[in-house]
N, C-alpha and C positions, 0 to 999 in steps of 0.2 A: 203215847208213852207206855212202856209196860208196866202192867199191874204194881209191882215192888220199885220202880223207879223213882227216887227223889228229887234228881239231878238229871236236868239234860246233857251233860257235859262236865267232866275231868279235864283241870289241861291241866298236865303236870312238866318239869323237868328243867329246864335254864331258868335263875332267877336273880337280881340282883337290886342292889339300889343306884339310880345315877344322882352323881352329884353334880351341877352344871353350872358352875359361878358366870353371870353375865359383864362378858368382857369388853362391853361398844365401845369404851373410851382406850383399848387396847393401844390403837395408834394406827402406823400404816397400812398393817395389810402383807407385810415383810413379817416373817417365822426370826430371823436376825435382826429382827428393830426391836422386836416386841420381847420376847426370850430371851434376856441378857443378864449372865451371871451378875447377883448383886442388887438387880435394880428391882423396885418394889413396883408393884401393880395393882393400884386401886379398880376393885371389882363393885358393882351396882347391888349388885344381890347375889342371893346362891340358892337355885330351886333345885328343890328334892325329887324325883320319881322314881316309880320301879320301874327295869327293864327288862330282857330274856323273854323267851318266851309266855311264860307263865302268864306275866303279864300284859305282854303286847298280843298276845292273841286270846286271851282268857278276858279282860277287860272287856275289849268290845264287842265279845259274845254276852257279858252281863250287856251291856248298853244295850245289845240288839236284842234282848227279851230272853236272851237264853238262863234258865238258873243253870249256874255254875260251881262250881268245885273250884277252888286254886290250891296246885301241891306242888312243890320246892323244899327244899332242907334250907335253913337257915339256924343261924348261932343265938346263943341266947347275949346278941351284945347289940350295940347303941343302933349299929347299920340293919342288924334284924326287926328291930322295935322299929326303927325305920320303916321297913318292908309292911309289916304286922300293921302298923296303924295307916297305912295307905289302904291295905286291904281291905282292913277292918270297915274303912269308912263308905265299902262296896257290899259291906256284909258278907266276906268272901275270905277271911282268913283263918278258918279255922283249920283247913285242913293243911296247914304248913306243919312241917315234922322242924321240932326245936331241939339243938343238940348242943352241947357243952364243950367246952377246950378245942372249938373251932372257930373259925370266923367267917362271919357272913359276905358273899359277894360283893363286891360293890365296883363302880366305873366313873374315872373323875374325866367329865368330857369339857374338852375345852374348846371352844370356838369363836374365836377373835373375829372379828368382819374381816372379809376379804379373804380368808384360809379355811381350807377344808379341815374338817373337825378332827383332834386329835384325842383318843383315848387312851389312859391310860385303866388297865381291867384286871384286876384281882378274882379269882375265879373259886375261891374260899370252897365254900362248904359245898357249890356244884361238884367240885371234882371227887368228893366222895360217898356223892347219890349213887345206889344203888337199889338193885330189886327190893332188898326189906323193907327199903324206905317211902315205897305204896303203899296207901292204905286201901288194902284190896276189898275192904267189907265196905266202905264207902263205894269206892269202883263199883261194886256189884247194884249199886244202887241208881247208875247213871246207865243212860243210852248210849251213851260214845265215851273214850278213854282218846284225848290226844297230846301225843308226848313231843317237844320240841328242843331240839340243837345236842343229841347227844354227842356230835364230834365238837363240844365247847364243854363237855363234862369227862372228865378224865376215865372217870369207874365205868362208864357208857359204854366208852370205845374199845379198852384195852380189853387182854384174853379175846380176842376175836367177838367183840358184841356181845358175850356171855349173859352180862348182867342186861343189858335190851332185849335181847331174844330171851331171856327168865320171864320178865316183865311184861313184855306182848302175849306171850303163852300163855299165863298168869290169867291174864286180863280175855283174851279169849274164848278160855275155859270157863269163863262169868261167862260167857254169853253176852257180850259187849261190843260194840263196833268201836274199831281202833284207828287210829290215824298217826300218823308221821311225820313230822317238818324235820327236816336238818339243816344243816350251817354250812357253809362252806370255810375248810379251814384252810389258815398256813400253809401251803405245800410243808415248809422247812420245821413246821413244829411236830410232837407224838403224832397229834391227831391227821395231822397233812402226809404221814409219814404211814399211817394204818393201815391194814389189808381191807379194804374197804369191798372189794370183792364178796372177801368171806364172811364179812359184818351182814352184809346184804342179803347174804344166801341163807345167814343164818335166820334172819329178822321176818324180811319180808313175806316169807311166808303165815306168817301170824297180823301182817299188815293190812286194813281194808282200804284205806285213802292217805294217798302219799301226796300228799301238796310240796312238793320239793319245787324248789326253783331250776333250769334250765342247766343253768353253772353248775352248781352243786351235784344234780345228778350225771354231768355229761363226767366231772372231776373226778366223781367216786365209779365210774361204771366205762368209762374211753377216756385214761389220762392223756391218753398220744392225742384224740381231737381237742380235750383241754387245751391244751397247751400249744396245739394250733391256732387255735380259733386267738388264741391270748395274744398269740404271735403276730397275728393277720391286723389285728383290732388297733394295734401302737398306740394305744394311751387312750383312745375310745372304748364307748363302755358295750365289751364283746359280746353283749347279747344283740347287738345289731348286726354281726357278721356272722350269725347263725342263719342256718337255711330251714326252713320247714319242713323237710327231709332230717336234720339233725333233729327236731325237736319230736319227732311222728320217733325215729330211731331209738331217742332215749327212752321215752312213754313206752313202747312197748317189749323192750327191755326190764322194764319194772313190772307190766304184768307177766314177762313170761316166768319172772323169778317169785310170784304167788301176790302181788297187788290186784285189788279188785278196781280199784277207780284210781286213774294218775289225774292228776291239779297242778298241771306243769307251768308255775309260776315263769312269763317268760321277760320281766320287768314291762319296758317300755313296746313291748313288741303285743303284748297281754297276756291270754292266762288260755292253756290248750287243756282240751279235756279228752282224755280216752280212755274207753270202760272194758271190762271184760263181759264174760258171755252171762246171759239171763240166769244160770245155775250160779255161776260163783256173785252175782249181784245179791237175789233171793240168799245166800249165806251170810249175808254181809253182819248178822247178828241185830241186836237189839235197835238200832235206828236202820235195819237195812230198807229202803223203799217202799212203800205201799205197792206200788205198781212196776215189779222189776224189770219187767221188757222195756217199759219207757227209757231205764238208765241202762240198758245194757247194747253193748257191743256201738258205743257213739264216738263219735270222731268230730270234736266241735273246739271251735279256736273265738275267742272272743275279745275283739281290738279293745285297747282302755281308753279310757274316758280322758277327754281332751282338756290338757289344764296348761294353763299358759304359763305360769310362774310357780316352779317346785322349790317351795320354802326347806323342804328336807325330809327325806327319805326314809327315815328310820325307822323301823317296824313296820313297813307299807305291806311287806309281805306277809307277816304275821297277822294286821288286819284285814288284809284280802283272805286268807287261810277262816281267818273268824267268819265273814262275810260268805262264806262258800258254806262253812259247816254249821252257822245258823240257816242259811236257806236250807240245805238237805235234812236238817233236822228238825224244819216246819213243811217238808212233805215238798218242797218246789219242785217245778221242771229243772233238768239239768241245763238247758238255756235260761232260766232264770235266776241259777244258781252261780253259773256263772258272769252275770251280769252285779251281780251281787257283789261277789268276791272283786272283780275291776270296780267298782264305784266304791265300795269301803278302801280299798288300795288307794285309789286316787282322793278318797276322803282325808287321807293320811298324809299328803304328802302340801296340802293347803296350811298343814301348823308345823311348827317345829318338833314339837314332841311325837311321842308313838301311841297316844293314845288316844287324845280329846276331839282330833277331827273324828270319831266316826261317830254317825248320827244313829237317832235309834232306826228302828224298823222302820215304824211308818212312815217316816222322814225318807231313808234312802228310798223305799219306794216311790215316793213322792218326787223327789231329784232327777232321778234316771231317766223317764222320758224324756227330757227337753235337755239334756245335758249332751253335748257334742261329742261323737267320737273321734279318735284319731286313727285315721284309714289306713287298713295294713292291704296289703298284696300278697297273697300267699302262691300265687302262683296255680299253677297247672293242674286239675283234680281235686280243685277247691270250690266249692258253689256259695255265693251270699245270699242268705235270706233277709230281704230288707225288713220283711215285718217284724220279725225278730232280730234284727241286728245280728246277725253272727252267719260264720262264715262253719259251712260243713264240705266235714272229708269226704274223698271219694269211696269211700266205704263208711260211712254214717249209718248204723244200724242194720250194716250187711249181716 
């Protein structure tokens, strides 16, 4: 850690509170049995949590030993006090910015048995986070700065990235290693609708770790293969009809546009990794590697951990994101780091909620050897190392 560092970790940016009334006695299983104007529905209970990034990936970096920062804009009203005293009770809410004559996020999720979950999402006081709203003197005091979903935050996206690309800049001029997640949005809404080209061009270059998902990045960077691959998939989930060539495509797409390390989230398929060269690694700022040859120029794909029964998904990626950026910022191998990121992913997807499967540190470490993976194929110019479980590129540290 450097000398002035307090904070191993900032994760700033999407934040909200879910509210999730438990509906088992709902009925059939039919959205027209259960849904019908007039009729009343007795609910079990109503549990509270935070959702967004903030939370689902700033959480189980506290769990996994990392001290953290949580930063979000929230309203000074019942659903912020919400937010605040979940925090609070991680010792982690201090650094929320409280603003007045707004209101805070919140997401009322419904999920009857039998029917995939419906949201309804108010997007409050996210949509008008902007660059002021860092506390950059805190910032200066952390090793890594990681910001997540600005195409779910309105101030983020619009004027071409402005207020994102202020804020990376910002944070880089600390002397700060930076990181990226985003969302996949709506095609049909603002944000599905943005030049995401020039968002990109403008950003990325102040970016050191883009753990973007597969989707996300193929949507914002080759809409025509989006919307292929959408096309091809009929109702399955399109990250199975991606080839290892799209996913090598999009990765280096991202570093050619100033990313130092891509964390190419690829769901069920796992989690790819590729680095740029040993000079833009060693720049990587305040958490950059002890040993930059080790993470530089790697081409490493890492199958996920085999779970027989996915209770629900939510935040999985955000945990695997956590799971990645506590391992690099306890010095790991990037094969170990990436084992990391797939077992807190799969940690995630054993509960219903987006936070409470990940285990601490010692514990995932303790999991992972004996836990089975699920065997991918990548095909042609791919080599497996069984001792290490993973699978490298044909150019792995060329």
């Amino acid at each position: 850690m450097k000398p002035s560092a307090s904070y191993d970790a900032v994760v700033a940016g999407h934040v909200c509170l879910d509210i999730i009334p438990k509906l088992s006695h709902a009925g059939s299983g039919n959205v027209a049995d259960i849904f019908v104007p007039g009729k009343l529905l007795n609910i079990e209970s109503t549990a509270l949590s935070t959702g967004g990034a903030v939370s689902n990936a700033g959480l189980p970096l506290i769990k996994l030993g990392m001290k953290t920062a949580l930063m979000g804009k929230i309203s000074n009203d019942v659903f912020g006090n919400g937010i605040r005293a979940i925090f609070e009770k991680w010792k982690a809410g201090d650094a929320l910015t409280v603003v007045e004559n707004e209101q805070s996020s919140y997401t009322v999720v419904l999920a009857p048995p039998g029917i995939d979950r419906i949201f309804f999402h108010h997007p409050g006081a996210n949509d008008t986070f902007c660059a002021k709203d860092i506390n950059y003197g805190l910032v200066a005091r952390a090793r890594l700065f990681h910001l997540g979903y600005p195409p779910l935050m309105r101030g983020l996206f619009a004027n071409g990235g402005k207020e994102t690309a202020t804020i990376f800049r910002k944070v880089k001029e600390l002397g700060v290693t930076t990181s990226l997640d985003m969302a996949l949005p709506d095609p049909a809404s603002p944000a599905g609708k943005a030049d995401w080209h020039r968002i990109l061009d403008a950003v990325l270059p102040y970016v050191d770790i883009a753990p973007f998902s597969a989707e996300e990045a193929t949507f914002m960077l080759d809409r025509k293969r989006f919307d292929a691959i959408k096309k091809t998939a009929a109702g399955r989930d399109p990250v199975e009809c991606y080839t290892p060539d799209d996913f090598l495509h999009i990765a280096h797409e991202l570093l050619r546009r100033g990313v130092r390390v891509v964390v190419l989230k690829c769901g069920m398929r796992g989690i790819l990794l590729v680095t740029g060269s040993e000079k833009a690694v060693a720049g990587m700022g305040a958490a950059a590697p002890a040993k930059p040859a080790e993470w530089a120029n790697r081409v490493l794909w890492h199958e996920p951990f085999y779970v027989e029964k996915v209770v629900s998904a939510a935040g999985s990626g955000d945990n695997a994101i956590a799971g990645f950026l506590a391992a690099f910022l306890r010095g790991s191998s990037p094969e170990q780091a990436l084992a990391v990121a797939c077992c807190t992913g799969a940690q995630n997807v054993l509960v219903p909620d987006a936070v409470s499967g990940v285990h601490t540190w010692k514990e995932t470490m303790a999991m992972m050897p004996g836990w089975k993976l699920r065997r991918q194929d990548p095909g042609k110019g791919w080599t497996y190392n069984s001792r290490l479980r993973i699978w490298k590129g044909s150019r792995d540290g060329a």
